[in-house]
Backbone as CSV, one residue per row, in Angstrom:
resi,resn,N_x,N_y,N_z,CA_x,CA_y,CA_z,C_x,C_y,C_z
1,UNK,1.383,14.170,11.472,1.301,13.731,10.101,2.605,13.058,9.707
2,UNK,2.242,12.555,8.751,3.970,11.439,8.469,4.641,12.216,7.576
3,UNK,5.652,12.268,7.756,6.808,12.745,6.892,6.969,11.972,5.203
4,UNK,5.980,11.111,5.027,6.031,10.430,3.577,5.209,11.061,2.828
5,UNK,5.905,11.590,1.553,5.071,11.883,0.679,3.686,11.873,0.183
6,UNK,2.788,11.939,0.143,1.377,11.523,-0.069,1.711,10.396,-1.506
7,UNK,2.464,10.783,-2.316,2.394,10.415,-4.169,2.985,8.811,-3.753
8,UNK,4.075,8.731,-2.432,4.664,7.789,-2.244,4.257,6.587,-1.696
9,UNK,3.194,7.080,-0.614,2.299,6.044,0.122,1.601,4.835,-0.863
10,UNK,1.660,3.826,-0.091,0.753,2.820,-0.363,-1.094,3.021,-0.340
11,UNK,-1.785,2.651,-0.124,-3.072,2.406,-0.019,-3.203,2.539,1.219
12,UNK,-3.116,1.240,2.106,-3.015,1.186,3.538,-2.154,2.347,4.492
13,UNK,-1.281,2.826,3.924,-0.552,3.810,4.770,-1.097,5.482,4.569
14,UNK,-1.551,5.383,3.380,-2.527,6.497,3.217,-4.249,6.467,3.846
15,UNK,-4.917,5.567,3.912,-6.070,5.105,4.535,-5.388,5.273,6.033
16,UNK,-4.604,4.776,6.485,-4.253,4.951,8.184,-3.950,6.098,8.291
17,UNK,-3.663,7.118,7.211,-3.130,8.237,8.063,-4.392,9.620,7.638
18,UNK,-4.862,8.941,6.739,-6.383,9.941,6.632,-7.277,9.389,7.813
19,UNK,-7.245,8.423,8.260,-8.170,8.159,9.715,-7.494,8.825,10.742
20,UNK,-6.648,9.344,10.667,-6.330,9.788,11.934,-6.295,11.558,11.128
21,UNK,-5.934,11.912,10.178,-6.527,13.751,9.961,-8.101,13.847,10.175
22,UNK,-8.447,12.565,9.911,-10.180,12.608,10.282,-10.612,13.194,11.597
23,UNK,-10.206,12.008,12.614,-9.858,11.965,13.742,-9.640,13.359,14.456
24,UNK,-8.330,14.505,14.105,-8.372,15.376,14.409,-9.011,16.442,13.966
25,UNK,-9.711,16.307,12.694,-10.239,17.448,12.658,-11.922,17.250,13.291
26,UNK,-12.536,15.989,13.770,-13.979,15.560,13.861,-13.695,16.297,15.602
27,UNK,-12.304,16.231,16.267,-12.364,16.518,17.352,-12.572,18.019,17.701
28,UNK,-12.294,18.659,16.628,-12.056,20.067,16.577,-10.937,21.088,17.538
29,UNK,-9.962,20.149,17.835,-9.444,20.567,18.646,-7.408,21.108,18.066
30,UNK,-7.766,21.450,17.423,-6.596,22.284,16.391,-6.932,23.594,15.868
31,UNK,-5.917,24.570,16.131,-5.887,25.635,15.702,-6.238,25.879,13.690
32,UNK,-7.206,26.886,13.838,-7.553,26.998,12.337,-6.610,26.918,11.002
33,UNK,-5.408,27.508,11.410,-4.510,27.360,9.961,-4.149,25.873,10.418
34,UNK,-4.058,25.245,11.762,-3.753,23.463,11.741,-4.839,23.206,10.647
35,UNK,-5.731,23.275,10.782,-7.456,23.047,10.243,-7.024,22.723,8.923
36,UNK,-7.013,23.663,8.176,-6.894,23.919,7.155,-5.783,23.204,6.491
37,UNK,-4.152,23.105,7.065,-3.381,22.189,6.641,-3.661,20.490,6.624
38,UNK,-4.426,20.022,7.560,-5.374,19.100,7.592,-5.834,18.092,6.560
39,UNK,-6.833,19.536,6.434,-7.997,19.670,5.394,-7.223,19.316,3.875
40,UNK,-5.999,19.864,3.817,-5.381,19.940,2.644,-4.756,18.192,2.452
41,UNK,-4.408,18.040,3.463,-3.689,16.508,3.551,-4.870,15.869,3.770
42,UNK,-6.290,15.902,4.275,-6.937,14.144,3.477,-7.231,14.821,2.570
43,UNK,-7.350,15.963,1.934,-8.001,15.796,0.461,-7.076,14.659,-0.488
44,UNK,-5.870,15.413,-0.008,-4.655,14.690,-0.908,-4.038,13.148,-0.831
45,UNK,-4.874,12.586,0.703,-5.213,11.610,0.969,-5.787,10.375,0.741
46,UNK,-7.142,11.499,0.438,-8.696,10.668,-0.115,-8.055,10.529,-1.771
47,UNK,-7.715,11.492,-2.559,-6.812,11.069,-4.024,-6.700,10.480,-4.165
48,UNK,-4.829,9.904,-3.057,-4.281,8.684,-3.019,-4.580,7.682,-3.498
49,UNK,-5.611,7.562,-2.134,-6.344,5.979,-1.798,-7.284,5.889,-3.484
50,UNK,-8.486,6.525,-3.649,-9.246,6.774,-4.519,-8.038,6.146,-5.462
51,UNK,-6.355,6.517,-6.396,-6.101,6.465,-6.962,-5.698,4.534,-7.028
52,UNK,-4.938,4.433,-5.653,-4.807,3.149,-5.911,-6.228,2.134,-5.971
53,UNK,-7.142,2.314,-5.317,-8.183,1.714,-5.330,-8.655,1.168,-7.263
54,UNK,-8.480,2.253,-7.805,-9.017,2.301,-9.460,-7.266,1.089,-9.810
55,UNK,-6.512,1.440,-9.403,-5.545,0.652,-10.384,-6.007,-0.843,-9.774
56,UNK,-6.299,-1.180,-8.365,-6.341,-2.561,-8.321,-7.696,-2.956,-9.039
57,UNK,-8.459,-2.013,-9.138,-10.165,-2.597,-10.148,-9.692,-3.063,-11.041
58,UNK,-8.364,-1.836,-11.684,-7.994,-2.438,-12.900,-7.562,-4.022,-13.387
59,UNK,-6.507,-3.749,-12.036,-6.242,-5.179,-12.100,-6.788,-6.543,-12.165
60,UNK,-7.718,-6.389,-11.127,-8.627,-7.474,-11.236,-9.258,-7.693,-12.619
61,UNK,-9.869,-6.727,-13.227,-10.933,-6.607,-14.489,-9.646,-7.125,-15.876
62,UNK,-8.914,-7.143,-15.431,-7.831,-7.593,-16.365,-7.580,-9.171,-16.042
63,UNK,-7.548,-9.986,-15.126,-7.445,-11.162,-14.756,-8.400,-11.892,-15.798
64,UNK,-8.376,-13.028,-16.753,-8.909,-13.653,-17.864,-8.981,-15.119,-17.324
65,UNK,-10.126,-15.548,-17.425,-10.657,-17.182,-16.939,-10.746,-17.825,-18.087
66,UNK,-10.295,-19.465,-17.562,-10.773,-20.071,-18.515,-12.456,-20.752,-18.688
67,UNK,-12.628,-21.492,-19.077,-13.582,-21.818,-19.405,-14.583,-22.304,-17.847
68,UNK,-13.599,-22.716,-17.056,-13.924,-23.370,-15.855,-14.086,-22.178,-14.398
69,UNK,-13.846,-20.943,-15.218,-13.659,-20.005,-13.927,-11.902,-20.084,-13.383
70,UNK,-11.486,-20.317,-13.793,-10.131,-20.421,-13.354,-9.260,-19.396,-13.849
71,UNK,-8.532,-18.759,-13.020,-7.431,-17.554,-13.530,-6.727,-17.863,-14.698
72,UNK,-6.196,-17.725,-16.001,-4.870,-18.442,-16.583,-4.159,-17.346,-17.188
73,UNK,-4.072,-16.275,-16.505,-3.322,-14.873,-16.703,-3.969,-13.453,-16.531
74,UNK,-3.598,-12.670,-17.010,-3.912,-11.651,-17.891,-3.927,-10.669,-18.931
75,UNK,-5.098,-10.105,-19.491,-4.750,-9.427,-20.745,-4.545,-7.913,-20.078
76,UNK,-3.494,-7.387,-21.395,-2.929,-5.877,-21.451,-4.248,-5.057,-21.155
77,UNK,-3.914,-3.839,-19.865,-4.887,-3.187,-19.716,-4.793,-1.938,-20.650
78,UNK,-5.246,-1.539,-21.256,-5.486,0.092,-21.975,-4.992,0.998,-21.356
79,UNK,-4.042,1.541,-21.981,-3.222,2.750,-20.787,-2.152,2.469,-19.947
80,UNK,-1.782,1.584,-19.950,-0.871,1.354,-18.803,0.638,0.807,-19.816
């Protein structure tokens, strides 16, 4: 497992490293309290990702066209 924070990870570095707790636990080949520490890191994993995933929706759904379909900024998202 990586020594980076879960809160700290990117998207991609959290998605690569829950494919591989996947990985070991689909193999079954780790001792049960391994199991379980695991288990605890993709939950906290799947979060992550789940979390950045919603901020880039955000982002996008915030991007404002003009008349032609064309980007020409964006408006303030709610909450942020």
């Amino acid at each position: 497992m990586s020594e980076t924070p879960v809160a700290e990870m990117s998207f991609e570095e959290a998605m690569a490293e829950l494919e591989k707790v996947l990985g070991q636990l689909e193999r079954g080949d780790v001792a049960l309290d391994e199991s379980i520490a695991l288990y605890e890191r993709g939950a906290a994993l799947k979060a992550r990702c789940e979390t950045k995933l919603k901020e880039a929706e955000e982002k996008v759904a915030a991007i404002t066209l003009d008349g032609d379909g064309q980007p020409t900024g964006t408006k303030p998202v709610e909450g942020l």
